[in-house]
TORPA-4810 file (N, C-alpha, C, O; in nm, 3 decimals):
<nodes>
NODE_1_0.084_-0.118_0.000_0.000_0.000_0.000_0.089_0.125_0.000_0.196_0.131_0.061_X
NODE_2_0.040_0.217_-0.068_0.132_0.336_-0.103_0.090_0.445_0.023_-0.005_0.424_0.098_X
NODE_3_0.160_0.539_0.029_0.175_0.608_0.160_0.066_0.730_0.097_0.019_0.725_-0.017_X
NODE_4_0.039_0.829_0.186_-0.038_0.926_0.140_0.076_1.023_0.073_0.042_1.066_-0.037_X
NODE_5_0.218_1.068_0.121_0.285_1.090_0.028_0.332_1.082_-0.068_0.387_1.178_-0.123_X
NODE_6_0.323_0.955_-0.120_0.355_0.880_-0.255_0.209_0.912_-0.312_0.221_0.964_-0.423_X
NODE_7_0.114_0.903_-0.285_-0.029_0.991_-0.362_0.009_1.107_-0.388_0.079_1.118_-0.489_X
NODE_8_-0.012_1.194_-0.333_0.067_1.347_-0.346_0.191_1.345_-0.484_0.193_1.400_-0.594_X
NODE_9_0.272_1.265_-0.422_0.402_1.266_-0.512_0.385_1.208_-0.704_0.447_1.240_-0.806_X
NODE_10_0.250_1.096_-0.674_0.242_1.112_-0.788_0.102_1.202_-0.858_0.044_1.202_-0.967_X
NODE_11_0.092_1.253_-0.766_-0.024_1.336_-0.854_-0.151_1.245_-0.842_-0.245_1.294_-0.904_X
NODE_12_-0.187_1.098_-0.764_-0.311_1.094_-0.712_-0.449_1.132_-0.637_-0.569_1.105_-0.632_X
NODE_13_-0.350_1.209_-0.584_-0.409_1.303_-0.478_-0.368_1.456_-0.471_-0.250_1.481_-0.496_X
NODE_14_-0.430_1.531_-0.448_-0.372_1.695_-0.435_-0.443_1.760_-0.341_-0.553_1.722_-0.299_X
NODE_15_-0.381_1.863_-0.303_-0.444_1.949_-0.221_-0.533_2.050_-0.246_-0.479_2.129_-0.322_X
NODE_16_-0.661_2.090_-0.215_-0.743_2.193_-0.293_-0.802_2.288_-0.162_-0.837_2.253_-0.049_X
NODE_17_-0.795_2.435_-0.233_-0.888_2.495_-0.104_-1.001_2.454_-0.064_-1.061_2.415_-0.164_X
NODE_18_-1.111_2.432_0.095_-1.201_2.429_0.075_-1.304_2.516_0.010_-1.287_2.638_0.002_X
NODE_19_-1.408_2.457_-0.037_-1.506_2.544_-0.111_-1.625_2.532_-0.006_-1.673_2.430_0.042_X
NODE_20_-1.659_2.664_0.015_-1.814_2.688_0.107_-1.903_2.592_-0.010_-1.953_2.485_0.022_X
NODE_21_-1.912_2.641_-0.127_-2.001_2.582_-0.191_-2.042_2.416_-0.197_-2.146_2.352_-0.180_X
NODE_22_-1.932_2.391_-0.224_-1.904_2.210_-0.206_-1.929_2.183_-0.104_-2.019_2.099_-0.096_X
NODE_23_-1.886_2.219_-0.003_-1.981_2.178_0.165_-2.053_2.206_0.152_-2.117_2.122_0.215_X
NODE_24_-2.139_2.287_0.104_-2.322_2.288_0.125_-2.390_2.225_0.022_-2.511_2.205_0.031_X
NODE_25_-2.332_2.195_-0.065_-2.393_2.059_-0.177_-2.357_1.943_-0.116_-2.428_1.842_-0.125_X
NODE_26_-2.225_1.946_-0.039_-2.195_1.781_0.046_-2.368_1.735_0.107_-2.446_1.648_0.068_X
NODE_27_-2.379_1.840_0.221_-2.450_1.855_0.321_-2.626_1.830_0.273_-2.732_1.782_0.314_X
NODE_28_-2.566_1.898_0.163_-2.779_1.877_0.126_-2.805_1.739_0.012_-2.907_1.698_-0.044_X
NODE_29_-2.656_1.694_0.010_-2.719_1.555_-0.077_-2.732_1.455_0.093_-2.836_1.398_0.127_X
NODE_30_-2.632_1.457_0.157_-2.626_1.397_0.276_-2.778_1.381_0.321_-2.834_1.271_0.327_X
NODE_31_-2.848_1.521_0.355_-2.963_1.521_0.405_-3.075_1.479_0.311_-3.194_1.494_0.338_X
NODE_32_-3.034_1.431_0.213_-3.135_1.417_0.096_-3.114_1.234_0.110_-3.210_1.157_0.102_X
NODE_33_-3.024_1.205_0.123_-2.976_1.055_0.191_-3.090_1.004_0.284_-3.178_0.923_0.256_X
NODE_34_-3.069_1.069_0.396_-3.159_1.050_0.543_-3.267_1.066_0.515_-3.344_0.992_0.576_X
NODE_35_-3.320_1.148_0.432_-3.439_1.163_0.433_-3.479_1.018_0.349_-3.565_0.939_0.388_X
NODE_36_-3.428_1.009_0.273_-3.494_0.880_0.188_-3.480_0.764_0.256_-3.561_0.673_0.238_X
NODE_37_-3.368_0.752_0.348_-3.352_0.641_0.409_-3.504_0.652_0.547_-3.556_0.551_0.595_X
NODE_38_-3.530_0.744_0.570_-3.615_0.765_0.659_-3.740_0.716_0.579_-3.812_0.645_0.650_X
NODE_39_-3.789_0.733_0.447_-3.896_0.715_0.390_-3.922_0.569_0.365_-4.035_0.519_0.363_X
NODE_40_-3.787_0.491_0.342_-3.758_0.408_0.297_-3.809_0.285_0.416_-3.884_0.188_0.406_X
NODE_41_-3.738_0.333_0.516_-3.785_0.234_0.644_-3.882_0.228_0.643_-3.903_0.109_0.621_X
NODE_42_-3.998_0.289_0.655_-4.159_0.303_0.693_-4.177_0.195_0.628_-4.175_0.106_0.713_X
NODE_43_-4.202_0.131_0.476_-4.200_0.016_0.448_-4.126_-0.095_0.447_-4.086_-0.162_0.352_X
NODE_44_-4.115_-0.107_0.542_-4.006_-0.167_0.520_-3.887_-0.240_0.444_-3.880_-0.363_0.441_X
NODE_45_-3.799_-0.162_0.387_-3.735_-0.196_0.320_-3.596_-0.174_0.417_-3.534_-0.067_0.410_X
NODE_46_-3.569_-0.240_0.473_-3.452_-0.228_0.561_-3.300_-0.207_0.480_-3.236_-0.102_0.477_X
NODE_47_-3.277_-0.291_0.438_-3.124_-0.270_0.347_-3.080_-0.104_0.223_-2.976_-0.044_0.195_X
NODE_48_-3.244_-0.088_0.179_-3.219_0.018_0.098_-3.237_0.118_0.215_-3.227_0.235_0.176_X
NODE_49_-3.262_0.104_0.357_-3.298_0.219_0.447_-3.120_0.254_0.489_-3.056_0.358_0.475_X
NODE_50_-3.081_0.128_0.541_-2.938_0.097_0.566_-2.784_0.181_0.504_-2.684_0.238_0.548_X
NODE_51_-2.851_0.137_0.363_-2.752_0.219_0.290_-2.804_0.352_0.283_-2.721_0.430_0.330_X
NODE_52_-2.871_0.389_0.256_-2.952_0.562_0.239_-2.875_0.634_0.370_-2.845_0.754_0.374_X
NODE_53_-2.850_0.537_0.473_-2.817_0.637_0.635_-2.660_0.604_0.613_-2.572_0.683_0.647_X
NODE_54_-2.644_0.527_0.575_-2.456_0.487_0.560_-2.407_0.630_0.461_-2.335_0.724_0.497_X
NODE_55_-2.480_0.606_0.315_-2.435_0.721_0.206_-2.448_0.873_0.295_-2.347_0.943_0.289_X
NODE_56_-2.534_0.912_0.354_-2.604_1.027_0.425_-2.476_1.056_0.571_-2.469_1.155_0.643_X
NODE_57_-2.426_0.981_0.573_-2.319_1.011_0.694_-2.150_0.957_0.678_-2.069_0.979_0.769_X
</nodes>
């Protein structure tokens, strides 16, 4: 397994400023997650509820 420096070093990985914007699109797909996973349970559909709260956090 390669180090997080060796990412960096080859250009797998980089460093970027954060963006306000991108955190608040993170945040409202997140909550758009929960919510479905919330809808999802009521019938039970447990596994698609499961993942909906896993993706959402």
């Amino acid at each position: 397994m390669k180090s997080i420096e060796d990412c960096y070093k080859e250009k797998l990985l980089r460093k970027v400023r954060p963006s306000p914007e991108k955190e608040r699109e993170s945040l409202m797909l997140a909550s758009a997650y929960l919510d479905e996973a919330r809808l999802v349970i009521g019938v039970g559909a447990n596994r698609m509820s499961r993942s909906g709260a896993y993706m959402g956090y």
